[in-house]
Each structure stands twice: as C-alpha cells, then as structure tokens.
C-alpha positions in Angstrom: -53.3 -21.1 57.0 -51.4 -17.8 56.6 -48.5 -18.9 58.3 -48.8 -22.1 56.0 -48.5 -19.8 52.8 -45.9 -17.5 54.1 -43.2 -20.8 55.1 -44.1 -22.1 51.8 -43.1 -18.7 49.5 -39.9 -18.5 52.0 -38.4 -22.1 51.2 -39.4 -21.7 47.5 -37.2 -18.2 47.6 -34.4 -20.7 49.4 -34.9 -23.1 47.3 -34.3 -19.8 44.2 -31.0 -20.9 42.6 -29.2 -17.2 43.4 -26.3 -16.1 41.0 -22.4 -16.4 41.9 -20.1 -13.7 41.7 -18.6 -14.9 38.9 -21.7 -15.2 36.9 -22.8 -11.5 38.3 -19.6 -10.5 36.6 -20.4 -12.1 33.6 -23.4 -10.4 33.0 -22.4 -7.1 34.1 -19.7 -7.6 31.3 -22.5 -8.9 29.0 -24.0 -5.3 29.7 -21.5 -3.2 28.9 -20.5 -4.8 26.0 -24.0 -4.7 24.5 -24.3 -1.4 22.7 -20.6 -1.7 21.0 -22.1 -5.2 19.1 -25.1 -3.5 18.8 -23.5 -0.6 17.0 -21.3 -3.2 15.3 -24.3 -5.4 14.0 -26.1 -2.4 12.7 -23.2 -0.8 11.0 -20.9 -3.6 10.1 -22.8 -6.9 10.0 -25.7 -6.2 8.4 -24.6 -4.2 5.6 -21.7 -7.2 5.4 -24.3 -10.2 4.8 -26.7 -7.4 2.7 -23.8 -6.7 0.3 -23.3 -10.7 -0.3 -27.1 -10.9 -0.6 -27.5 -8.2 -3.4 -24.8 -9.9 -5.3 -27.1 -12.5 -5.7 -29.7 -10.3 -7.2 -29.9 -8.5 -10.1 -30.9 -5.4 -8.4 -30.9 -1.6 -10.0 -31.4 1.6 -8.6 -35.0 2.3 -8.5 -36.1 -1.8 -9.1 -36.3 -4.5 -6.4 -34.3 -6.9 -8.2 -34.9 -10.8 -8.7 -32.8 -13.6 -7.5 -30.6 -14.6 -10.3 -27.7 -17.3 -8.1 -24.2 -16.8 -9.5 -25.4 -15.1 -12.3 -23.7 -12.1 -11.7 -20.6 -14.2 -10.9 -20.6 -15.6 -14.1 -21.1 -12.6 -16.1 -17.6 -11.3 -14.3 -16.3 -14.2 -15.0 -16.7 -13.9 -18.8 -16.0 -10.3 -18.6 -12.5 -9.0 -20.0 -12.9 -5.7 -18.2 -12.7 -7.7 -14.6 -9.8 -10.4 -16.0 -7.6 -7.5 -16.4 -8.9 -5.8 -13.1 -8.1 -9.1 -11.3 -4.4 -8.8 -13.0 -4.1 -5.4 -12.3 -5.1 -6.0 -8.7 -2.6 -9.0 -8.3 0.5 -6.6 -9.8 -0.4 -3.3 -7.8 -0.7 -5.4 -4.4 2.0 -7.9 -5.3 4.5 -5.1 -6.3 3.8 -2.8 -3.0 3.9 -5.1 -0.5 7.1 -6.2 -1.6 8.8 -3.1 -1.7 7.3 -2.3 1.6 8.0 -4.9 3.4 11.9 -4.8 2.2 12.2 -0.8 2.3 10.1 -0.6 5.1 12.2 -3.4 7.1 15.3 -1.7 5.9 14.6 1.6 7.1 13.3 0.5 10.4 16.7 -1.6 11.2 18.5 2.2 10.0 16.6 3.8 12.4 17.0 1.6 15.2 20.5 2.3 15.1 22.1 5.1 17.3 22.0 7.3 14.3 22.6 11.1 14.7 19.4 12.7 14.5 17.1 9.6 15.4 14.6 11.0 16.9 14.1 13.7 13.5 14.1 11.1 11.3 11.9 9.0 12.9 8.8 11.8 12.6 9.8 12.5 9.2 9.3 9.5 8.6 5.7 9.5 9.4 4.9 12.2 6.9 3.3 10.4 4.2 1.2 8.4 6.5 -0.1 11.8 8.1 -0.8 13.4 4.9 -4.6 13.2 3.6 -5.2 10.6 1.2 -6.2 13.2 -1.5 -3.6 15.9 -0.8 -1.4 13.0 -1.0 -2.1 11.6 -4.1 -2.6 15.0 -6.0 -0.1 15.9 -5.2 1.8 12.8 -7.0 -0.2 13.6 -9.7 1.0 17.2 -10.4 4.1 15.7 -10.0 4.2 13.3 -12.8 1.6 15.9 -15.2 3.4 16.4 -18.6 3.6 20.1 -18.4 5.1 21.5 -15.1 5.5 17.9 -13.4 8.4 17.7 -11.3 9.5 14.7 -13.1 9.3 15.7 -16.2 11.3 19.1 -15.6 14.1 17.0 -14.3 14.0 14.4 -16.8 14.2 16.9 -19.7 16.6 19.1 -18.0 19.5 16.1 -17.0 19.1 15.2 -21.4 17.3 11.8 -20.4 14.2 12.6 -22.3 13.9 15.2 -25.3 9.8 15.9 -24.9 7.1 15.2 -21.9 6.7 12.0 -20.8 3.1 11.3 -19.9 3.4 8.9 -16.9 -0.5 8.6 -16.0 -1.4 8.4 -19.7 0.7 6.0 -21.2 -0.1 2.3 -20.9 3.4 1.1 -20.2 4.2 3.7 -17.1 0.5 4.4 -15.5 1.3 1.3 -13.1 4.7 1.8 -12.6 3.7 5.1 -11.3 0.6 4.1 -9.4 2.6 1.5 -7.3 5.0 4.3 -6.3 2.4 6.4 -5.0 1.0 3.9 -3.6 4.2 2.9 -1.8 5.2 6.0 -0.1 1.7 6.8 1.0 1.6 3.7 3.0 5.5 2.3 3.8 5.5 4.2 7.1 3.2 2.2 8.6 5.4 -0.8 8.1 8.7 1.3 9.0 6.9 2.1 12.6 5.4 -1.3 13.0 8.9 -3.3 12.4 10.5 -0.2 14.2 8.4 -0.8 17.5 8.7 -4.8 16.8 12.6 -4.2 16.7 12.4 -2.5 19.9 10.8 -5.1 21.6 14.1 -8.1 20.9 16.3 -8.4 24.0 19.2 -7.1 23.4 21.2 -9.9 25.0 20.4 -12.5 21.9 22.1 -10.1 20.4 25.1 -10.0 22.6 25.2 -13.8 23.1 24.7 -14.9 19.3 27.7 -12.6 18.8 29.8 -13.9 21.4 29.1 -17.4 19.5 30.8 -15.5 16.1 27.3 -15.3 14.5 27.8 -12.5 12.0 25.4 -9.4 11.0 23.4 -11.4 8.8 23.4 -14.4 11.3 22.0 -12.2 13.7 19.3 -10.7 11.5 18.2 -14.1 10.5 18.0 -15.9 13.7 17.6 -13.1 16.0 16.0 -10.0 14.5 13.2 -12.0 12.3 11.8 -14.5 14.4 11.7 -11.8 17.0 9.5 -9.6 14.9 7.8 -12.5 13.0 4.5 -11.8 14.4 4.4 -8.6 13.4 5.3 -8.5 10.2 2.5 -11.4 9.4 0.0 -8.7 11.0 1.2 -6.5 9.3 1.1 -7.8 5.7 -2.3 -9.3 6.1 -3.9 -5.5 7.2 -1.5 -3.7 4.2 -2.5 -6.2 2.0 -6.4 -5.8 2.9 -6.1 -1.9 3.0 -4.0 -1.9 -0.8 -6.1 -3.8 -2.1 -9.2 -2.0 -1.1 -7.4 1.7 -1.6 -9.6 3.7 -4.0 -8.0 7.1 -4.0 -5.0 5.8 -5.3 -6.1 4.8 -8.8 -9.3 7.1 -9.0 -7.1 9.9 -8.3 -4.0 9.2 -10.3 -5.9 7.4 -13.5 -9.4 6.6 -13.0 -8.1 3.1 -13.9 -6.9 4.3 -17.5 -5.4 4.1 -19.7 -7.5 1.2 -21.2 -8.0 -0.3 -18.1 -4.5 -0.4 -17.6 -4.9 0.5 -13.7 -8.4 -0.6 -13.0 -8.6 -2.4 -9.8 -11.7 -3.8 -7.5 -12.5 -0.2 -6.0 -12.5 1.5 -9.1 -15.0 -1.1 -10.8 -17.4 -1.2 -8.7 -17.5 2.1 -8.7 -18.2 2.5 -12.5 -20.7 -0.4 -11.6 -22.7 2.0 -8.8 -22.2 4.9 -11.9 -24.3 2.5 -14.2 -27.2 1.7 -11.6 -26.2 -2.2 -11.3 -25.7 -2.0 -8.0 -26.0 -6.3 -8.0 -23.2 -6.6 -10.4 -20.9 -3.9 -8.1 -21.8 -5.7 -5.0 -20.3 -9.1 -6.8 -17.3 -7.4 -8.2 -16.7 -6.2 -4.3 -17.8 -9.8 -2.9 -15.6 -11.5 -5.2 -12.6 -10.6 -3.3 -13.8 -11.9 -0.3 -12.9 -15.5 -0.6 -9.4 -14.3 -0.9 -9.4 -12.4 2.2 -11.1 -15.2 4.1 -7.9 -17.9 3.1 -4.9 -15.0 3.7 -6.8 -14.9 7.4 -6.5 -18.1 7.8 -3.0 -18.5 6.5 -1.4 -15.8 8.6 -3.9 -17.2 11.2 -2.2 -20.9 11.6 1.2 -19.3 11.2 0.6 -17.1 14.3 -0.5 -20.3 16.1 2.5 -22.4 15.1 4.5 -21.4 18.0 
C-alpha cells in the first residue's frame, strides 16, 4: 500500500508541468522590475488618477468635499481669469519653442562646424541649463529692475530711453520679457540635443548629395533634417511639456502680473491651493491634460511613419 502511495505522488510530480527557461527568465525579470513600478505606482500613479479625481470634487482644505461632475470645469470655463491664462499659456509656449527650436538648431549646425575653440563654446553653451532655476531667473529679474537693471542702464545711457523702463511691470513688455528668460534658460537643451543628433548623420550623404551639385541648403533639407527628425520631435514634445509646466519662470519674474498679463497654468493653480480650493486647482492642472495626451500621440504616429 505504501509503495502504492509513493509511485502515485512520483507520477503526479512528473506529471507537474515544470517551467522553461525562458519563462524562468521572465519571472526573474518580473522580480526585479517589481519595486521600480511599485515605487512608480505609489509616487506617480496614484497621486496622477487622485489629482483627476479631486477635480471632480469640490474639495477644501479641512472638508471632504462632494462630488460635483464637471462642475469645476465649467466654472473655469466661464472664468476670465483662466481664458486669459489659457492665452497666455498658448503665446509663452508658442513663442519659445519657436525661437528654440530655430536658435537652438542654428547654434548647434555653428558648433558642429570645425570652429576655433569648439570644444569652449560647446560648455559655455551649457551654462544656462546648469544654472538653478531660481538663481537663474533672479537674476533676469535684477536685470530688467527699473533702478540698477542692466537693461535699463544701457538703454538710458545709448539715448534710447529718457527715464526707467519697467519691463516686469508694464503690461505691454512683462511677456516679451518672460519668454526671453524663459528662452535662454532652456535653448541649450535643444542646442545639445540637435548637436548630438547632428553628430550621428553619415558624413558620406553629405559628400555624395554634393557630388550630385546639391547646394548648402539642399543638403540641410534633405540630409541634415531628416537625419535628425526624430529628435527634434522628442524634443519639442518634452520642451513643450516642461514650458508649459515651468513655474519659476513667471512666479519669479511677475507672479503672473501685471493684470494677469503673465498668468499661466502653474501660477493659477497655485493662487487656487493659496485660496484652500484645492478641487478647482486640481481642474485648472487637469485641464491641460487632454492637450498633452493628443501632442503624444501626434509626435507618436510621426515617429512611427518611417
């Protein structure tokens, strides 16, 4: 009878479907991947699908809040304080990616040239992007203060003002001088990014689409930016993000003044979290969302194309 029991617990262990190596493999990588989603769920995710639920609420600090649908929505939509802040969002973004990505592309073919002192100017280049956020920006700001502002000496001293111009005050010039900042705190990512895309085209398209008399602009169209196309899609869809979520910029320089001249998505929702209506914040944040989601996609199906 023992014997019985014991042949019958062997064939069921044959009978045991055992793993392959490749599903071993699987689920050691399964393993090791499981604290970084972990990590990523707890820190990313949730708060991510929270956010979008509070906007749905009508939430304050200290109270629960109620479900109230697009309630908050609509309110923002009826709101002339986020109407100009979706204007002002769609000028500051529109205006510095454009002059980053032509600057930025323009200095990256310079310094891919065999330039004297290459190598110099390439880490100079990287300055601003090094530099703090906050020294950065404060530092703009002293420059364009009415009293003692490096713009202002010069203006007044070359005769092409008589008295202080007040750049951050003045309604006309506070986003004029926010996009600059803006600009040449973040164009050397897009120098470096083009520069190392640049790097990266075999030289002999070069060579061979000037042996067939294509000229310099010939070249740069049908060599240099299809070559780097990939990049610079990448590229504008994380710039475009990051600018459009940048909050130093404008608290720093304006606080979204003059008249909400400046405000932008950051900056309201912060004044929202300064009231306590911490469901109408998280909707002015969530709002921009739907936007984000279609660029992805767009610069998505463009990188699949080829």
């Amino acid at each position: 009878m023992t014997k019985e029991i014991v042949s019958d617990l062997n064939k069921a262990g044959a009978a045991r479907p055992r793993l392959s190596m490749g599903q071993r493999t699987s689920l050691m990588g399964y393993l090791l991947v499981a604290p970084v989603v972990i990590c990523l769920s707890i820190l990313v995710i949730y708060p991510f699908f929270f956010a979008i639920w509070i906007s749905f609420t009508d939430r304050m600090v200290g109270r629960e809040g109620h479900f109230i649908g697009l309630g908050n929505y609509i309110y923002l939509l009826n709101w002339v304080d986020f109407r100009a802040t979706v204007r002002n969002t769609i000028v500051l973004v529109g205006s510095v990616q454009t002059l980053k990505l032509v600057l930025g592309l323009g200095i990256a073919l310079l310094l891919n040239q065999p330039i004297r002192g290459r190598p110099f100017w390439r880490g100079l280049i990287l300055l601003p992007w090094a530099m703090p956020a906050f020294v950065a920006f404060i530092t703009w700001k002293l420059l364009f203060a009415p009293q003692g502002g490096a713009f202002n000496y010069i203006l007044i001293n070359t005769g092409l003002v008589q008295s202080h111009v007040d750049f951050l005050s003045t309604k006309a010039l506070a986003m004029p001088s926010v996009i600059t900042a803006s600009f040449w705190r973040g164009f050397p990512f897009w120098v470096i990014s083009f520069l190392a895309a640049l790097q990266n085209v075999p030289p002999e398209l070069y060579e061979a689409a000037a042996i067939d008399g294509a000229g310099a602009w010939q070249r740069f169209r049908h060599v240099t930016l299809p070559g780097i196309r990939h990049v610079v899609l990448v590229v504008v869809l994380l710039s475009t993000i990051w600018t459009t979520n940048s909050f130093e910029a404008v608290w720093l320089l304006t606080q979204g003044g003059p008249s909400n001249a400046t405000m932008t998505f950051p900056v309201l929702a912060y004044y929202g979290l300064q009231s306590l209506r911490i469901g109408e914040a998280a909707a002015v944040s969530v709002s921009m969302l739907p936007v984000f989601a279609v660029l992805a996609f767009i610069i998505a199906k463009l990188l699949q194309e080829e």
